[in-house]
C-alpha positions in Angstrom: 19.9 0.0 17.1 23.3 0.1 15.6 26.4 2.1 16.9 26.9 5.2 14.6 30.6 5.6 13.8 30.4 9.1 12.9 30.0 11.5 15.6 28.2 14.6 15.9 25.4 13.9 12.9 22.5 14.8 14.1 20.2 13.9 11.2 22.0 10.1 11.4 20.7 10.2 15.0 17.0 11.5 14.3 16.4 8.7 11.3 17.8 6.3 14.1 15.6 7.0 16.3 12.4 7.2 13.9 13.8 3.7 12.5 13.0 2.4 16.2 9.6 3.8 16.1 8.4 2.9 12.4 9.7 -0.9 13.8 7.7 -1.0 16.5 10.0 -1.4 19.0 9.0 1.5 20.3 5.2 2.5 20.5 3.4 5.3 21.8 3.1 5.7 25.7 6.4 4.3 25.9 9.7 6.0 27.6 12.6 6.2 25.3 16.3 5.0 26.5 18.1 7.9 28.8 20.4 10.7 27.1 22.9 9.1 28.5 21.8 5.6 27.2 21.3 6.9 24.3 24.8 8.1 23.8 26.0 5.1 24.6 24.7 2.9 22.6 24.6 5.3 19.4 28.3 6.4 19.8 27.6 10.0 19.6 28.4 13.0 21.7 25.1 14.1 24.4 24.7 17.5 22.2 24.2 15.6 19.3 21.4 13.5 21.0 19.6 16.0 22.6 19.3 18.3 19.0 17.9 15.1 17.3 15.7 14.5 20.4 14.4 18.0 20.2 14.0 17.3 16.5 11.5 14.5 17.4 9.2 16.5 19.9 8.8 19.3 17.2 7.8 16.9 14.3 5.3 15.8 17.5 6.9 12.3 18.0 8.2 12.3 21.1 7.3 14.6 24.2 9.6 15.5 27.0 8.1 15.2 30.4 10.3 17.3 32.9 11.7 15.0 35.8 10.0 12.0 34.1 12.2 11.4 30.6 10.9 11.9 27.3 8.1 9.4 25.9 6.8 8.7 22.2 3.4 10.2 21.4 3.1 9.3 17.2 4.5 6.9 15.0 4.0 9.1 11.6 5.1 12.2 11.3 2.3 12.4 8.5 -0.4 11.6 11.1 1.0 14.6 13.4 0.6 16.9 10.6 -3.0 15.8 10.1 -3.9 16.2 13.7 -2.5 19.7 13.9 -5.0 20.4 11.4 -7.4 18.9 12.7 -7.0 20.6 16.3 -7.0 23.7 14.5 -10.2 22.8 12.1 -13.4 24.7 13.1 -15.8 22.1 15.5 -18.8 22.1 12.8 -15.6 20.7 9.9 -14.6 18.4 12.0 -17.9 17.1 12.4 -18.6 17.3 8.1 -15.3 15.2 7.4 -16.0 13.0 10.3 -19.7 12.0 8.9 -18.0 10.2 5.9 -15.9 8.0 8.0 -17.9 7.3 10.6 -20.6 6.1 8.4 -17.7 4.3 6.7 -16.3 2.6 10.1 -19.9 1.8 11.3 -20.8 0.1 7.7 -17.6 -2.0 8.0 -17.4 -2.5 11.1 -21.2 -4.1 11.2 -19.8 -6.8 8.3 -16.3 -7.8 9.9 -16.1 -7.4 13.8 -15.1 -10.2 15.5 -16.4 -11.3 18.5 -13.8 -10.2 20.8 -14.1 -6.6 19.1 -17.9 -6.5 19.8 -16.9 -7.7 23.0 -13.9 -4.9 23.9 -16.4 -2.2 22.2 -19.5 -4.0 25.2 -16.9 -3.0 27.5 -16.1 1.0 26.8 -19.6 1.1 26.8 -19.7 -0.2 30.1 -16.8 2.2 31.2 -18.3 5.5 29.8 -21.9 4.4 31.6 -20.0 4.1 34.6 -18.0 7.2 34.2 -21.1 9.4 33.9 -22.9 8.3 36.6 -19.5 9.0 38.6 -19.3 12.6 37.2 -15.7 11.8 35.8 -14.9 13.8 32.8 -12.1 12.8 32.1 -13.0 8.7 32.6 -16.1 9.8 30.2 -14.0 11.5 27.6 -11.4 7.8 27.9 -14.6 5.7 27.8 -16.0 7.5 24.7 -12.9 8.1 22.6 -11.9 4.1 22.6 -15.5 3.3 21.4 -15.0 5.4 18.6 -11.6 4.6 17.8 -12.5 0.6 18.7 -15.1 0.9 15.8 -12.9 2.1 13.4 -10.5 -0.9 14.2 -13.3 -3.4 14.1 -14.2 -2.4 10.4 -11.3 -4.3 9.1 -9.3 -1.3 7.5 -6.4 -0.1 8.5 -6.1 3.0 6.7 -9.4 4.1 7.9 -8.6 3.2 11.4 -5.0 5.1 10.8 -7.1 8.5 9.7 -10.0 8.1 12.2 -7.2 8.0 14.7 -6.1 11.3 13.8 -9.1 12.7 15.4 -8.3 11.3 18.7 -8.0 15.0 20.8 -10.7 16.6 18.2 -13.2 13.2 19.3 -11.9 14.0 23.6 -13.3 18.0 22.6 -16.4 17.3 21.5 -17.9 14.3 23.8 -18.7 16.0 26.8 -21.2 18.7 27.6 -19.4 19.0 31.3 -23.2 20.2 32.3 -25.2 17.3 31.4 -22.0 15.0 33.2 -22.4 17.1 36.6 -25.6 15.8 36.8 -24.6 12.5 35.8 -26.5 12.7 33.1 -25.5 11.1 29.1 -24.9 14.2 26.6 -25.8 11.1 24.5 -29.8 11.9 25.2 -31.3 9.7 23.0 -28.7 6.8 23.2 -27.5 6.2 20.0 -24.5 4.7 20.9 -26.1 1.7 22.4 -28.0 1.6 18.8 -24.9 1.8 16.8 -23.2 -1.1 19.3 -26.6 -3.0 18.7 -26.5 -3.0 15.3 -23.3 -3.8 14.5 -23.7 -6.9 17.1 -26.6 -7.9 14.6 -24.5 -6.8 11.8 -26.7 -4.8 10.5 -25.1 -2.2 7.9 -27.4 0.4 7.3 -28.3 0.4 11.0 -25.1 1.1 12.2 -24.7 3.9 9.5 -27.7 5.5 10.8 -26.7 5.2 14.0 -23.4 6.6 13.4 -24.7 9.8 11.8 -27.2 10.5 14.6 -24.5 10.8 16.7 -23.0 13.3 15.2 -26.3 14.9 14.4 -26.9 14.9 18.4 -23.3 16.5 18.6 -24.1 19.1 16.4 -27.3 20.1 18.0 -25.0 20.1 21.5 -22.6 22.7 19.7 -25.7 24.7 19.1 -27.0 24.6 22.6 -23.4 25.8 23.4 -22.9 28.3 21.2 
């Protein structure tokens, strides 16, 4: 970051600080420099740092954790926008838009894994077995969400990876029956999962699209049972 010579411009501070984040240099998960850091190193008053922080938690950037500092959550203000609508989106939408790119993901993702993505989506299928039969939610919903998200990253394409991510706290809603996990059963009854991951190890296309859409088709039929 560079010193900013004029004080008290708050909009020079919030394109400073999305600068830092569109680099890189600072991704989500991580905890951004101090207030008073901050001031220091921008050359700005504090009230000047904590508007264009503020600024940056209501686009949905940045979050501030009392007694803990304030960490970045998004990259794209475009992508926060999405996910708002998203979250908002009916259960049974979400699951329409989703069977276009999942069949997508699973069709790409069956002709250009690599082998160390078939191996890192072998292991969140490893964590979210193990979750279940611990009866952790919350492991589950971790587990389940990186497999999906891993698959869209394994098909090669970036923008589709970029949207499917977007669906990251609608995916965490809608993988658990909490039920079926209390008795450490899989919501997942007739294992679809293990034949999406088995045909995109055989690379096997139109496998893994079927296997994709029968997992939402299972979901559906759990909203259903729900409802």
């Amino acid at each position: 970051m560079q010193p900013i010579n004029r004080r008290s411009l708050v909009d020079t501070v919030v394109d400073e600080l999305k600068r830092e984040i569109s680099a890189g240099r600072w991704v989500p998960g991580d905890r951004i420099p101090s207030e008073a850091e901050l001031t220091t190193t921008l050359g700005v008053s504090r009230p000047s740092v904590r508007e264009a922080v503020r600024s940056l938690v209501q686009l949905g950037l940045l979050e501030t954790k009392q007694g803990d500092g304030t960490y970045v959550i998004a990259t794209d203000p475009t992508q926060v926008a999405l996910r708002r609508a998203i979250h908002s989106a009916d259960s049974r939408e979400v699951i329409r838009v989703r069977r276009a790119l999942d069949e997508l993901a699973a069709r790409e993702a069956a002709e250009h894994r690599s082998d160390a993505e078939l191996a890192e989506l072998e292991g969140r299928l490893t964590e979210r077995t193990a979750a279940i039969a611990a009866g952790d939610a919350e492991a589950f919903a971790d587990a389940d969400v990186a497999y999906h998200l891993g698959i869209a990253h394994a098909s090669g394409n970036r923008l589709l990876a970029d949207i499917y991510a977007s669906f990251d706290a609608s995916l965490r809603e809608s993988v658990a029956d909490a039920s079926c996990l209390a008795q450490r059963n899989d919501p997942d009854r007739a294992d679809m999962h293990v034949a999406l991951f088995q045909a995109i190890a055989a690379q096997d296309p139109n496998r893994a699209a079927a296997a994709a859409l029968g997992v939402l088709e299972q979901q559906e039929r759990l909203l259903n049972e729900l409802d």
